[in-house]
N, C-alpha and C positions, 0 to 999 in steps of 0.2 A: 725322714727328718725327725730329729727330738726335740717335740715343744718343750719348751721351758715353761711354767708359770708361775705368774705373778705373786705379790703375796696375797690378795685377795682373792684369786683361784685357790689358791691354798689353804684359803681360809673354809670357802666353801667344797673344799675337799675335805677339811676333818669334819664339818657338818655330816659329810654323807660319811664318812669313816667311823663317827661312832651310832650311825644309826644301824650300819653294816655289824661291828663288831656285837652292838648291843641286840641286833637280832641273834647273831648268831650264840651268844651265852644263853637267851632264851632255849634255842634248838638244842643245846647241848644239855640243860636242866631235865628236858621236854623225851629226851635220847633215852629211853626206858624200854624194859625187855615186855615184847609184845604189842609195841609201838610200830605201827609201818611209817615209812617213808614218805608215803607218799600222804599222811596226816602231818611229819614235819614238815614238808611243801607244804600245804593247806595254812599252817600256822605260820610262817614264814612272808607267806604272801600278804596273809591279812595284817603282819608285824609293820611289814614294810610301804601297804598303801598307809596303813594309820600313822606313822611316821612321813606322810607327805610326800613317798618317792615311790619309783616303780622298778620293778624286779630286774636287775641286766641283762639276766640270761635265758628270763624267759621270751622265745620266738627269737633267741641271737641265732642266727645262722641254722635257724627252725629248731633249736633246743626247746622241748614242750615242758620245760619245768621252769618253778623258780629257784629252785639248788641244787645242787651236784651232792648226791649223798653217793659215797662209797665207800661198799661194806669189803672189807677184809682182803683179800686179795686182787680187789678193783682202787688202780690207783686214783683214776679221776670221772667226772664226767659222767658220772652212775646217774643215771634218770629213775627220780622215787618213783613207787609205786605200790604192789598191795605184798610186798614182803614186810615180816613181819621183824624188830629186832628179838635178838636171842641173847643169852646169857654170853657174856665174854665175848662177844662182835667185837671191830674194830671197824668204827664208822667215821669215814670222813666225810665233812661238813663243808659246803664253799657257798659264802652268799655274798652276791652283786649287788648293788642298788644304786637308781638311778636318781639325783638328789639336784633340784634347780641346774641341771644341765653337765653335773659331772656326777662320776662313777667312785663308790667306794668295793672295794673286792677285801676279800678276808675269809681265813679258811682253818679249819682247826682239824685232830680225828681225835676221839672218844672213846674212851673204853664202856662198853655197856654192861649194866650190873651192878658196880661195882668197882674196885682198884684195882688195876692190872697187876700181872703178876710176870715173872720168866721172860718168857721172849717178847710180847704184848708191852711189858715195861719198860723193855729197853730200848726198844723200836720207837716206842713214843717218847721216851729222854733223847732219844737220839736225833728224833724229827724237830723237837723244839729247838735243841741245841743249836743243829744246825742252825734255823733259821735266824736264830740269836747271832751265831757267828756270820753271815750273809749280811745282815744288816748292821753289824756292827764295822762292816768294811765298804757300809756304803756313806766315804768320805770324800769331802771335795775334793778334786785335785788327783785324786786316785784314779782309778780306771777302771771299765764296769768290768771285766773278768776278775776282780781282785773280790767280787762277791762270791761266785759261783766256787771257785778257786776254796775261799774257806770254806763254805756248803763242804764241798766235798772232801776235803782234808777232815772236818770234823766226822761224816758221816762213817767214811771206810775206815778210819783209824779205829771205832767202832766195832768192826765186821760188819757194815753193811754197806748198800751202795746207793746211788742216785741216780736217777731216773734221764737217760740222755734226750731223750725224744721230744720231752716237752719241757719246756720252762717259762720263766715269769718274763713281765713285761710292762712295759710304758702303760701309764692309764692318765685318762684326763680326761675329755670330753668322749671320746670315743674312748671302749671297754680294753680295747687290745691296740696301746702305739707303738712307736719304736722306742726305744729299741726292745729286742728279744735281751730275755735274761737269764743266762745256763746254769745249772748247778752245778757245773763240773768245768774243768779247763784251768791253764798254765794261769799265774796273775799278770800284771801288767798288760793287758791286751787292749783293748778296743778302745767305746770313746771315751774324755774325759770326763769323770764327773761331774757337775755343776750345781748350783745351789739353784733350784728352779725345777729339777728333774725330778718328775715323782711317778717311781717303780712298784710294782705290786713283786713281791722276792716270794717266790714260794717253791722251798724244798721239796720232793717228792721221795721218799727214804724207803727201800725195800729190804726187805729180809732177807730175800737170797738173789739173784741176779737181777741188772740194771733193765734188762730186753723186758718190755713189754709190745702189746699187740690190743686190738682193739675190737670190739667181741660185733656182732652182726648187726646189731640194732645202732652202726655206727657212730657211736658214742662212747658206750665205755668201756674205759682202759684196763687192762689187766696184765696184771705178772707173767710173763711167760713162764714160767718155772711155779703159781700160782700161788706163791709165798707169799705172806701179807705186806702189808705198804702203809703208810701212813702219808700223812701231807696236812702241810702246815701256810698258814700266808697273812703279812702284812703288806698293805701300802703305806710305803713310805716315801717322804720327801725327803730329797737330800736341801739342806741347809747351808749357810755360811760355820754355822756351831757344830753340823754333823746329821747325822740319820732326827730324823722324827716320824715315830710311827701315828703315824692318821688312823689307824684300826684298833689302834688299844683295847685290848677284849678287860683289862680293869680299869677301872679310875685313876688310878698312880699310872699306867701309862708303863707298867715297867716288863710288859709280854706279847 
């Protein structure tokens, strides 16, 4: 079933949405070479109880962190720990928070160092894009494949591809609702949009093949072909006026 909520749930979703976003610009600042991971969980956690909320993902379905860092050829799900960052990594960033009873999610990847360059830059133009165009199709009245649909139209017209095995999804009170949300697929498909529905879109964009696999510490994702990945993610509410993104990583609200 897809709750809808109200506009006072909505409200107290962009609460948690830019506590969510605003930790995660910290982690991205913080994203420096010789940096471990698992000091950005450490700063992350302490970001998120001193913002009055608690971690979503740590102890979800026995996940022992509070963010999903993955590096370079790990699409999601990467559990920090005593790796260190290195010059020109590509790290992705995903942080949950749990805020007066609902969930904010949002998720960025990073170049470390410094400004990417070659394939690192396209890959991450490509990642953003997408999710710009995913949410930019998320209109009333539409139909939820007409997200995924652009994701993927924008990605591989690129040369690159998205990620089939996992995608976004309903959040609200609970971290993961219905419906699921694909990056990829025909449009006009599934349910109708509704002004009430609020989807966490998050592209997962690979460099070379879509197949991934998921390494023994069952958690994190990896490329099967082992080319790097990037991944990107807002919660957004769909509205009467159109998309509103609740994870705003600026102030203008415009990424």
């Amino acid at each position: 079933m897809i709750i809808l909520k109200t506009r006072e749930e909505i409200e107290t979703m962009r609460a948690a949405g830019r506590l969510a976003a605003g930790v995660l610009r910290a982690l991205e600042r913080a994203a420096r070479p010789g940096v471990t991971t698992g000091e950005l969980d450490r700063l992350a956690e302490r970001l998120i109880r001193e913002g009055g909320a608690l971690p979503s993902f740590k102890g979800y379905r026995g996940f022992p962190a509070c963010i999903c860092a993955s590096l370079n050829e790990e699409v999601v799900h990467g559990i920090p720990g005593l790796r260190r960052l290195r010059e020109g990594d590509l790290l992705s960033l995903d942080v949950g928070v749990f805020l007066k009873g609902y969930h904010g999610d949002t998720a960025l990847t990073v170049a470390v160092g410094g400004p990417p360059a070659g394939l690192a830059a396209a890959l991450l133009e490509t990642g953003r894009g997408a999710l710009a165009c995913g949410i930019a199709r998320a209109l009333p009245g539409g139909r939820l494949s007409d997200i995924g649909h652009a994701v993927q139209r924008f990605a591989e017209a690129r040369g690159f591809s998205v990620v089939r095995d996992y995608a976004g999804h309903g959040i609200g009170q609970a971290m993961h609702e219905e419906p699921q949300v694909p990056n990829y697929g025909p449009p006009g498909q599934g349910p109708i949009l509704k002004p009430g529905m609020v989807l966490a879109i998050e592209p997962m964009v690979n460099a070379g093949t879509f197949e991934v696999e998921c390494l023994e510490d069952g958690w994190t994702v990896v490329t099967r072909d082992r080319k790097p990945s990037v991944h990107f993610e807002h919660t957004v509410a769909i509205t009467e006026d159109g998309p509103e993104i609740l994870t705003a990583w600026d102030p203008e609200g415009t990424n």
